[in-house]
N, C-alpha and C positions, 0 to 999 in steps of 0.2 A: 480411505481418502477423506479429507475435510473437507465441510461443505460450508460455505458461507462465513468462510474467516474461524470455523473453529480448528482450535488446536485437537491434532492427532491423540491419542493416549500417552501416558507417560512411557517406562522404562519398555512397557513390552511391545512399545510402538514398533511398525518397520521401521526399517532407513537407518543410517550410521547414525553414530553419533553428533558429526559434524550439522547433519540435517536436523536433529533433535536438539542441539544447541542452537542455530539458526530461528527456530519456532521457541523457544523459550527465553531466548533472547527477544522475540516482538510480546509474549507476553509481562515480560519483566517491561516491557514499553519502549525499547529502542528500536521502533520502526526500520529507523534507515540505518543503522547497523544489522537487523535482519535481512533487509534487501539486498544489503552488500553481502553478506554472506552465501544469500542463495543464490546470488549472481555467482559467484565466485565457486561454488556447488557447480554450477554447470559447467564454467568455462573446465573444468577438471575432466570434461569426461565420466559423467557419474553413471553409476550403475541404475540401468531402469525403474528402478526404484524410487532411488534416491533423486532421480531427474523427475519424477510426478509431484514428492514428496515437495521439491526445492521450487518446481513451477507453483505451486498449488499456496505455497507458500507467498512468491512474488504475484498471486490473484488476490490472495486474502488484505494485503495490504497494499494493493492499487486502489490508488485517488479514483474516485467516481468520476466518467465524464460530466452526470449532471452537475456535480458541484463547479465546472468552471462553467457552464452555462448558466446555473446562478447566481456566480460571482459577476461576469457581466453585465447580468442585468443591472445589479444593482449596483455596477459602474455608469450605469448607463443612466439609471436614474438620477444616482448623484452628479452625473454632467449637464442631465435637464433641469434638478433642482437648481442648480451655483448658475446656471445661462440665465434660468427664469428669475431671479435675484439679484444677479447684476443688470438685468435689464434694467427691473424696475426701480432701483435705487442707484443709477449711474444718470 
């Protein structure tokens, strides 16, 4: 099982091939053509396996919740900067 976003082993990895094209397809860097893929992994009915392998997968490449609590803020700041700037200069 990978941990922390790494990829499985190559050829003598488990899992079919579908799931080992799925994971080499996100390190080749198309994220969301991997996702779709492991989506698309389960809706199948996969084999035990290959269902840890295709989850483990749609982990490794989910958005952090901290990063929208970041992005926020500094929505937020940028709304008190442009408020505190139009005040003054209006």
């Amino acid at each position: 099982m990978a941990k922390g976003g790494q990829t499985p082993p190559g050829p003598g990895a488990p899992g079919s091939d579908e799931v080992r094209a799925a994971w080499a397809r996100k390190d080749a860097g198309d994220v969301v053509g991997a996702r779709q893929d492991a989506r698309r992994i389960l809706a199948q009915a996969p084999s035990p396996e290959d269902r840890e392998r295709a989850e483990d997968l749609l982990r490794a490449t989910a958005t952090p919740r901290a990063l929208y609590g970041f992005a926020l803020l500094g929505a937020v700041i940028l709304a008190v900067l442009l408020a505190l700037a139009l005040t003054r200069y209006s």
